[in-house]
C-alpha positions as CSV (number, residue, x, y, z in Angstrom):
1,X,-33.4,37.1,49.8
2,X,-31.7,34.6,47.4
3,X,-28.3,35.7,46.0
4,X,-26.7,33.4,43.7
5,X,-22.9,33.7,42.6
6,X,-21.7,35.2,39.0
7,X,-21.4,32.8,36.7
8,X,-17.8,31.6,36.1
9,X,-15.9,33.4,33.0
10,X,-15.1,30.7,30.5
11,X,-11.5,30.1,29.3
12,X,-9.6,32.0,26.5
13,X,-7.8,30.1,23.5
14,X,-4.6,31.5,22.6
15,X,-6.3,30.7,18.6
16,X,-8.8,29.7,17.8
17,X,-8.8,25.7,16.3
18,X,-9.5,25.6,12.3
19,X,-13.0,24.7,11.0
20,X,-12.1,21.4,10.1
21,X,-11.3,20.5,13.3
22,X,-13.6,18.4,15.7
23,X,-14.7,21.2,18.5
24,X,-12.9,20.2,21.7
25,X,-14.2,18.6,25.0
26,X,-16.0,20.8,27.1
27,X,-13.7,21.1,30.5
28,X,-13.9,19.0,33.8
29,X,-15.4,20.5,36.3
30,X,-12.0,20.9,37.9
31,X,-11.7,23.8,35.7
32,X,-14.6,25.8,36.2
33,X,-15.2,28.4,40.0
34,X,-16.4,26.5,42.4
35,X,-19.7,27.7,44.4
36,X,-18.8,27.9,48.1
37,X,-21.8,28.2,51.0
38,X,-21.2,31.0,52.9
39,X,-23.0,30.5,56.4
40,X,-26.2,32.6,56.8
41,X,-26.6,32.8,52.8
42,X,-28.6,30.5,50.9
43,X,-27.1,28.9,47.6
44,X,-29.5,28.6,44.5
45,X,-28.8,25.3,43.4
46,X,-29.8,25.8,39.9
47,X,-31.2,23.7,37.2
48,X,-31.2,19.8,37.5
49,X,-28.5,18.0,35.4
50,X,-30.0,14.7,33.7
51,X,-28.0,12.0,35.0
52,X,-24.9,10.9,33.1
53,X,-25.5,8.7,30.3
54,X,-23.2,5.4,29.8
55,X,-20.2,6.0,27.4
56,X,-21.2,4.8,23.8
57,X,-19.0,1.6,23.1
58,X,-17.3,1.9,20.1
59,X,-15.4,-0.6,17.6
60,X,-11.6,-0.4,17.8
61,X,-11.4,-2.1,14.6
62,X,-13.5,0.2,13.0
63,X,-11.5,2.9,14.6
64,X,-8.3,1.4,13.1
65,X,-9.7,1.3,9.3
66,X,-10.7,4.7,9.8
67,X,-7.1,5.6,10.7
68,X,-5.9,3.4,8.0
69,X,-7.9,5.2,5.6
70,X,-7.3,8.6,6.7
71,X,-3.0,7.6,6.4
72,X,-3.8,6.4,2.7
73,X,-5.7,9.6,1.8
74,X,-3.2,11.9,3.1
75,X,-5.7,13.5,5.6
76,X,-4.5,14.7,9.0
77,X,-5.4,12.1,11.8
78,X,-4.7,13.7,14.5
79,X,-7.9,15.6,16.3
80,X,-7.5,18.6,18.5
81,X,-8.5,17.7,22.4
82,X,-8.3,20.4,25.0
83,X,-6.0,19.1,28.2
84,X,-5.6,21.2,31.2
85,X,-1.7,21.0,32.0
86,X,-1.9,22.1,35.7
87,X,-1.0,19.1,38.2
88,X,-5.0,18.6,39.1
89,X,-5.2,22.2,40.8
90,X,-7.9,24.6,39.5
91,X,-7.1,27.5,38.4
92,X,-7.6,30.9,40.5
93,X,-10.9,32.2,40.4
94,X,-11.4,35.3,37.5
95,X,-14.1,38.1,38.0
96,X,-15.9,39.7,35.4
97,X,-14.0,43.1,35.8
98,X,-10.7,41.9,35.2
99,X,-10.2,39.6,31.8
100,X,-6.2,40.3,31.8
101,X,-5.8,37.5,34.6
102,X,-7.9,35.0,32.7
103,X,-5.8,31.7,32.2
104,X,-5.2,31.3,28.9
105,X,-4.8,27.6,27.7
106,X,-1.2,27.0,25.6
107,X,-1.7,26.2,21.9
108,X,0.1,22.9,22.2
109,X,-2.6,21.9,24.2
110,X,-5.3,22.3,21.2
111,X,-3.2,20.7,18.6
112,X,-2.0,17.6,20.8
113,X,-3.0,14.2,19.9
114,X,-4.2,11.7,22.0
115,X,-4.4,7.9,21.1
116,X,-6.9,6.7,24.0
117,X,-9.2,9.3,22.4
118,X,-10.0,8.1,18.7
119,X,-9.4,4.5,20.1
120,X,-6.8,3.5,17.8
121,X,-4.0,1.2,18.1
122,X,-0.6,2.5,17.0
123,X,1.0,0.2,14.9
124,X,4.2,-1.6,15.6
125,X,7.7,-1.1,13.3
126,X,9.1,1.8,11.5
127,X,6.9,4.0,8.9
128,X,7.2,4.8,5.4
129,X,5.2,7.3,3.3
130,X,5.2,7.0,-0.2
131,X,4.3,10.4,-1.9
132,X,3.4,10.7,-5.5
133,X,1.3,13.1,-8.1
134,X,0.1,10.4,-9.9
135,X,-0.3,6.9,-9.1
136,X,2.2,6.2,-7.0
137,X,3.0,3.5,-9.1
138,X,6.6,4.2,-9.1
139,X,7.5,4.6,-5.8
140,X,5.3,1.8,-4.4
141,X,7.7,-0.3,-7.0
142,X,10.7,0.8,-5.7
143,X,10.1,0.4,-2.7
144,X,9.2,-2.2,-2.8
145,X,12.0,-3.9,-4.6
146,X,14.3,-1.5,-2.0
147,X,12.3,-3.9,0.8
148,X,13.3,-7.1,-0.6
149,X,17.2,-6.4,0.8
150,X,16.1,-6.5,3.5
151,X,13.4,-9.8,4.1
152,X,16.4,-11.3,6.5
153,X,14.5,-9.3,9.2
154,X,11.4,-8.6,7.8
155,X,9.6,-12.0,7.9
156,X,10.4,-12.9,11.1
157,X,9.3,-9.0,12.1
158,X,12.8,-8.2,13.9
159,X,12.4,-4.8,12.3
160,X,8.7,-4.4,11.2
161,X,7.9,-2.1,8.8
162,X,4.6,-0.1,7.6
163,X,4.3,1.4,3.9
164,X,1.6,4.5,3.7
165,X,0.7,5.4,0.0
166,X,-0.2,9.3,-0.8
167,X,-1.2,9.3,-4.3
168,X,-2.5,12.3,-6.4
169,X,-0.9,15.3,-4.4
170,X,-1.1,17.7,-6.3
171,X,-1.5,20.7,-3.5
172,X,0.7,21.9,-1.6
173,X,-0.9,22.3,1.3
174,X,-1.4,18.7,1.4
175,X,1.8,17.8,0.6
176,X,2.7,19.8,4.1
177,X,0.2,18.3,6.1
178,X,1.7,15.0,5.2
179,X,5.5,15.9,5.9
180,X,4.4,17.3,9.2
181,X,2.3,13.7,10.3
182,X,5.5,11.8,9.2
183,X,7.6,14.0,11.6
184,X,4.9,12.8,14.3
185,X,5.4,9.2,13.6
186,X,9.3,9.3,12.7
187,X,8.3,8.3,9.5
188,X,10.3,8.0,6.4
189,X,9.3,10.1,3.4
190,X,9.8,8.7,-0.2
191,X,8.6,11.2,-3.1
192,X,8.1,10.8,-7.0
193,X,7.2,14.8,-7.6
194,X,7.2,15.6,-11.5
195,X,6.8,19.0,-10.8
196,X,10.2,20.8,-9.8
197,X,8.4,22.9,-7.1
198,X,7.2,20.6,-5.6
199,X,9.8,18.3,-5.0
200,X,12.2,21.1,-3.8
201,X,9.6,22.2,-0.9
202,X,9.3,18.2,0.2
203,X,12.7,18.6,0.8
204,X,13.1,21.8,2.4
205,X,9.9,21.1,4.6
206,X,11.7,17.6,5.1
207,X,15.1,18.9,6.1
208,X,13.0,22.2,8.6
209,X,10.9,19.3,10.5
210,X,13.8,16.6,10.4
211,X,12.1,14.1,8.4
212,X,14.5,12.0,6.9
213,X,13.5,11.4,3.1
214,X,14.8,10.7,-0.6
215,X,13.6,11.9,-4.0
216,X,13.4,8.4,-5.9
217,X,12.3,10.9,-9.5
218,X,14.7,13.7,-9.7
219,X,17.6,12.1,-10.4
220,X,16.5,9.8,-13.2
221,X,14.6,12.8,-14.9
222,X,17.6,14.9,-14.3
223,X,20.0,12.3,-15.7
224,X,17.6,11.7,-19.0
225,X,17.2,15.5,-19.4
226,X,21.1,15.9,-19.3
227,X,21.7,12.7,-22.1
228,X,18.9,13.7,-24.0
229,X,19.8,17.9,-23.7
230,X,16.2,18.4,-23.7
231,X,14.2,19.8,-20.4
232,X,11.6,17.8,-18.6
233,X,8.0,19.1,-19.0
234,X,7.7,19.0,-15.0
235,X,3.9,18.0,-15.9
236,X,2.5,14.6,-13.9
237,X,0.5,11.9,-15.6
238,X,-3.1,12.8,-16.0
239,X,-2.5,16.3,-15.2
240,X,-4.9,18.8,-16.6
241,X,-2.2,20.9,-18.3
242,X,-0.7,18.0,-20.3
243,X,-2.0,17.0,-23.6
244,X,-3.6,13.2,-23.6
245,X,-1.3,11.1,-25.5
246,X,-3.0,8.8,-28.3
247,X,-3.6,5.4,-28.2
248,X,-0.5,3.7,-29.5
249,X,0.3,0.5,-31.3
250,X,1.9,-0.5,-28.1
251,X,-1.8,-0.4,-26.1
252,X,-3.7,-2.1,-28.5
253,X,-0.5,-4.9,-29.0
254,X,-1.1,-5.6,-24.8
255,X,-4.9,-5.5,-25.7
256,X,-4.5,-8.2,-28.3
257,X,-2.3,-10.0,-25.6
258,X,-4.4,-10.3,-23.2
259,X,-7.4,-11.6,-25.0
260,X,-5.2,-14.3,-26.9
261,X,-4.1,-15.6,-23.5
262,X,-7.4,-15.7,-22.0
263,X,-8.5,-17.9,-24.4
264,X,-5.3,-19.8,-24.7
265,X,-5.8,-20.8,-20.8
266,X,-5.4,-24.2,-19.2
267,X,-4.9,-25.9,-22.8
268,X,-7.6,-24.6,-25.0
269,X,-7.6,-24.3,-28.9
270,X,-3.8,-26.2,-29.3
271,X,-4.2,-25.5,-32.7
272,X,-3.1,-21.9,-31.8
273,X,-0.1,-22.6,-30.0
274,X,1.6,-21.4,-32.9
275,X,0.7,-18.1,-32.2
276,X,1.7,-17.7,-29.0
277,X,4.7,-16.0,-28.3
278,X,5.1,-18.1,-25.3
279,X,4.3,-21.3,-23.9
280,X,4.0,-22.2,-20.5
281,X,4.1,-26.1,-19.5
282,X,3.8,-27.9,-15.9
283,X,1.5,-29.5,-13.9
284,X,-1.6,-28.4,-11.9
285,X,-1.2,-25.2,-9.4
286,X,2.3,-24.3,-10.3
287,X,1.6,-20.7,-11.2
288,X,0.9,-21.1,-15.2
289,X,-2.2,-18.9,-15.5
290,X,-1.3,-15.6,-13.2
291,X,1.9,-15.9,-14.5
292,X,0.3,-15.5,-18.3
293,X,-1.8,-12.7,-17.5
294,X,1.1,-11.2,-16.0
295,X,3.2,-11.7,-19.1
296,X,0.2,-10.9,-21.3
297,X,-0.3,-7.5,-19.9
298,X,3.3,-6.7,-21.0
299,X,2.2,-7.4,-24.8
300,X,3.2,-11.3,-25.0
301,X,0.9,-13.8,-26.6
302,X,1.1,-16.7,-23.6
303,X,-0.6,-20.3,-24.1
304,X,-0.2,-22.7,-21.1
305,X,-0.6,-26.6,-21.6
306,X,-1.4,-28.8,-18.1
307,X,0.9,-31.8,-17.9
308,X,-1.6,-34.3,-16.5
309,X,-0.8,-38.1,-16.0
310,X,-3.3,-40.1,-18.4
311,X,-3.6,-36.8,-20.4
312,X,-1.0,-37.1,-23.2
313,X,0.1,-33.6,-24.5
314,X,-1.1,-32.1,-27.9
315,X,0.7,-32.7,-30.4
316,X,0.7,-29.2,-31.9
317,X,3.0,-28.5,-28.8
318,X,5.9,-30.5,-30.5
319,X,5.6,-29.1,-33.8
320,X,6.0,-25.7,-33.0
321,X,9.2,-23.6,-32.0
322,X,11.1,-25.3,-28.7
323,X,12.3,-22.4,-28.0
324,X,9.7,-20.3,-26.7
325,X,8.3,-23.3,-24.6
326,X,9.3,-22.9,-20.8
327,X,8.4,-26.3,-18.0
328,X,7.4,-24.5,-14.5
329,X,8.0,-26.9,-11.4
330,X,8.0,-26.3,-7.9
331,X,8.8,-28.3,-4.6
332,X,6.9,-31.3,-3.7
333,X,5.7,-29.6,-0.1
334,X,4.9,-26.9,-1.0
335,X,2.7,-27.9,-4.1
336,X,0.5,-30.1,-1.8
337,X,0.2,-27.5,0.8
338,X,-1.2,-25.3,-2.5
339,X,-3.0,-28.3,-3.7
340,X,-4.9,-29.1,-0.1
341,X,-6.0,-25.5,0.3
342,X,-7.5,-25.6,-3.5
343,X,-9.4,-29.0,-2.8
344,X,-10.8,-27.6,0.0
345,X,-11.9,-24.8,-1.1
346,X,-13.7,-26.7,-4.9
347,X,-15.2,-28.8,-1.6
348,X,-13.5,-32.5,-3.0
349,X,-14.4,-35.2,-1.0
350,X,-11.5,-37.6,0.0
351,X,-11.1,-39.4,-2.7
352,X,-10.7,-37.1,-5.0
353,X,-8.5,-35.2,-2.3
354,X,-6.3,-38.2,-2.1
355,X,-5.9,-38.3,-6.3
356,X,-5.0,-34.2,-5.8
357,X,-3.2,-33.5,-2.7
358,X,-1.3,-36.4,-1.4
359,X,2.1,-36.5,-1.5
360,X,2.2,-39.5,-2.9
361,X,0.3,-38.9,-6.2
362,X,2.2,-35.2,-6.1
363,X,6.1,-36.5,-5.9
364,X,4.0,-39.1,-8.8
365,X,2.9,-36.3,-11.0
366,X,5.9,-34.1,-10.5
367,X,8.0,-36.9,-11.8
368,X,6.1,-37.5,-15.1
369,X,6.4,-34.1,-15.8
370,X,10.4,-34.0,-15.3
371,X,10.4,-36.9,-18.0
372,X,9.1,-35.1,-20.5
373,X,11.4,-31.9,-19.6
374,X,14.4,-34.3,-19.6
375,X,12.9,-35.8,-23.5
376,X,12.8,-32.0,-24.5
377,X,16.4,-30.2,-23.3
378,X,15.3,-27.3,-25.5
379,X,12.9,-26.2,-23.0
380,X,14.3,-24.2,-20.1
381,X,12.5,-25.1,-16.6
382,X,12.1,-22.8,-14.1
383,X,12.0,-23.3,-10.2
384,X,9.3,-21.5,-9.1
385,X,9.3,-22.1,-5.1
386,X,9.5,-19.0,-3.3
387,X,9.4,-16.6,-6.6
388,X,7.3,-14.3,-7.5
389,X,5.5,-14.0,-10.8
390,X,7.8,-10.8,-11.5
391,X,10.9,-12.6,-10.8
392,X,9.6,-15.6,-13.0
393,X,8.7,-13.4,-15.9
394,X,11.7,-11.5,-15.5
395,X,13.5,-14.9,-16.2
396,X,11.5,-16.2,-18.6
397,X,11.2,-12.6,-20.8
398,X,15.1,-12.7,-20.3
399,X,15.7,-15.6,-22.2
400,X,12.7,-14.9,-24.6
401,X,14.8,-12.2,-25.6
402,X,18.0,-13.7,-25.5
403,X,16.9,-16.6,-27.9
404,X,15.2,-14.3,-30.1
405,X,18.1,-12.1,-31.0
406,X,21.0,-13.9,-30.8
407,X,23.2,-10.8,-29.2
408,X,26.4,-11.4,-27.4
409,X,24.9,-8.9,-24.9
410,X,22.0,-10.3,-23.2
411,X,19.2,-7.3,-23.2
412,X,15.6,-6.8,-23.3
413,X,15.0,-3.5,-26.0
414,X,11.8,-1.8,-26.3
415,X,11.4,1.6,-28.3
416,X,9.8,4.5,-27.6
């Protein structure tokens, strides 16, 4: 007569994983009672198993956009994987009439994360999460500007650094999930809550799981606030509870700003120069048209004007204002390292190459244009190697300002 052996008891949880979780691996064999052969007694083998099938080969750089994604989100990345702790023993055998003496496995074990299983690659360098209600806008800024003390170490990566946006948190419960993956990574936590509530529990939950972080809001609001003696609503942008302001003059001014410089681009319609707030002159690939857009989005009517040898210059451009005309230049090496990577991509052939991007005809064309800077001293000329457009507008909308209203106090005033 065949007998075959009780059916091993499965495992207890300490809890049981949430719903959003990915259902753990089933357990290694390791774990599971062992069916001995007893000598005289006959062992039912049971079902065949199909034979294993090959792991599934799967993308590691897929894997790490799906992380990156899931760190810009604010989702949790870490998935639950069930580990046996033991040192490769298995555990005693349980019997049906006794569940007390059942191992149970920690809750650690449910909640750990494991690298090799998602296939990700942790990146390299020190972490910091940016956590807004809104946009984000704010603290991605600041940080950003905060980064810049610090490129002495940063370019040549002697102490790399990773930014993770969280915009729109709004819940709480989110806002926790976040704090608690940054106290996984030894991440830095950066916040620009409106809400009062909020930004207290960021810090409490910061200072309970030793996350180092900063409130870059608060103390601006609360320093307005006090000046002002008026109370801040505590409402973020584009929350449902706060009323939509109206389109100001101030929108439709940046509107009208942007469309004039569009059209005003590379030289077109001189006859409107006069219009322009500013003027941008310099020769080919120095920055003129980003840089316009840039300033045009801040409400400035910008017209730029190519200096091309061969080409003379309009003649509208010396009849209007000097004052609000600026001459961009820029270093000879690094303009034909600019000017190289633009010919090939238009696909020039040689020639033309060689009238573009040799040094020669740059150091040529570079000249010409410092000739007519010298023949107009009223027109301030800004170095633009290794700037960015912000600095550059910041200079050139610094001295916009400066010529405009005559102060002894240099200032840029805007009112609200």
């Amino acid at each position: 007569m065949l007998q075959s052996n009780p059916r091993p008891v499965p495992l207890l949880l300490s809890h049981s994983p949430p719903s959003n979780r990915r259902s753990p691996r089933p357990f290694a064999s390791s774990c599971l009672v062992q069916d001995q052969e007893e000598p005289g007694r006959a062992v039912d083998p049971g079902p065949q198993q199909p034979p294993p099938q090959p792991p599934r080969r799967v993308s590691t750089q897929l894997n790490r956009w799906s992380r990156a994604r899931a760190i810009r989100s604010g989702h949790r990345i870490d998935w639950p994987s069930l580990r046996q702790k033991t040192a490769g023993l298995p555990p005693p055998a349980p019997t049906p009439s006794d569940s007390s003496d059942l191992p149970v496995v920690p809750a650690e074990a449910v909640d750990e994360v494991g690298d090799e299983e998602d296939g990700c690659e942790v990146m390299e360098g020190k972490a910091i999460y940016m956590v807004s209600d809104g946009t984000g806008w704010t603290a991605e800024h600041s940080v950003n500007a905060a980064l810049g003390q610090f490129e002495h170490c940063l370019v040549d990566r002697g102490c790399p650094v990773n930014t993770h946006l969280f915009s729109g948190v709004e819940d709480m419960g989110r806002l926790m999930e976040i704090i608690k993956q940054a106290a996984r990574e030894g991440a830095l936590v950066l916040y620009t809550l409106a809400d009062p509530a909020m930004a207290e529990s960021a810090k409490h939950a910061c200072e309970h799981w030793g996350v180092p972080s900063a409130d870059i809001l608060s103390p601006t609001t609360e320093a307005i606030a006090t000046h002002l003696g008026v109370a801040p609503s505590g409402i973020p942008r584009g929350a449902p509870g706060r009323r939509e302001a109206p389109l100001s003059a101030e929108y439709f001014k940046r509107i009208e700003a942007i469309d004039f410089t569009i059209k005003q681009d590379d030289g077109a319609k001189p006859q409107n120069l006069n219009h322009a707030h500013i003027v941008l002159v310099g020769v080919s690939r120095t920055g003129k048209t980003p840089l316009s857009i840039y300033l045009a989005q801040k409400g400035y009517k910008v017209a730029n004007v190519p200096i091309v040898m061969g080409v003379d210059l309009p003649k509208t451009l010396f009849g209007i204002n000097q004052e609000k005309i600026f001459g961009l230049t820029i270093n000879p090496v690094i303009l034909q390292t600019i000017r190289k990577a633009r010919a090939k991509s238009l696909g020039f052939n040689s020639e033309m190459r060689n009238n573009y991007s040799e040094m020669d005809h740059v150091r040529e064309e570079l000249e010409y244009a410092n000739k007519f800077f010298a023949q107009n001293p009223k027109w301030p000329v800004i170095e633009v190697t290794g700037k960015a457009i912000e600095e550059t507008a910041a200079v050139i909308i610094r001295t916009y300002h400066d010529r405009k209203q005559k102060c002894s106090m240099p200032r840029i005033s805007k009112r609200y």
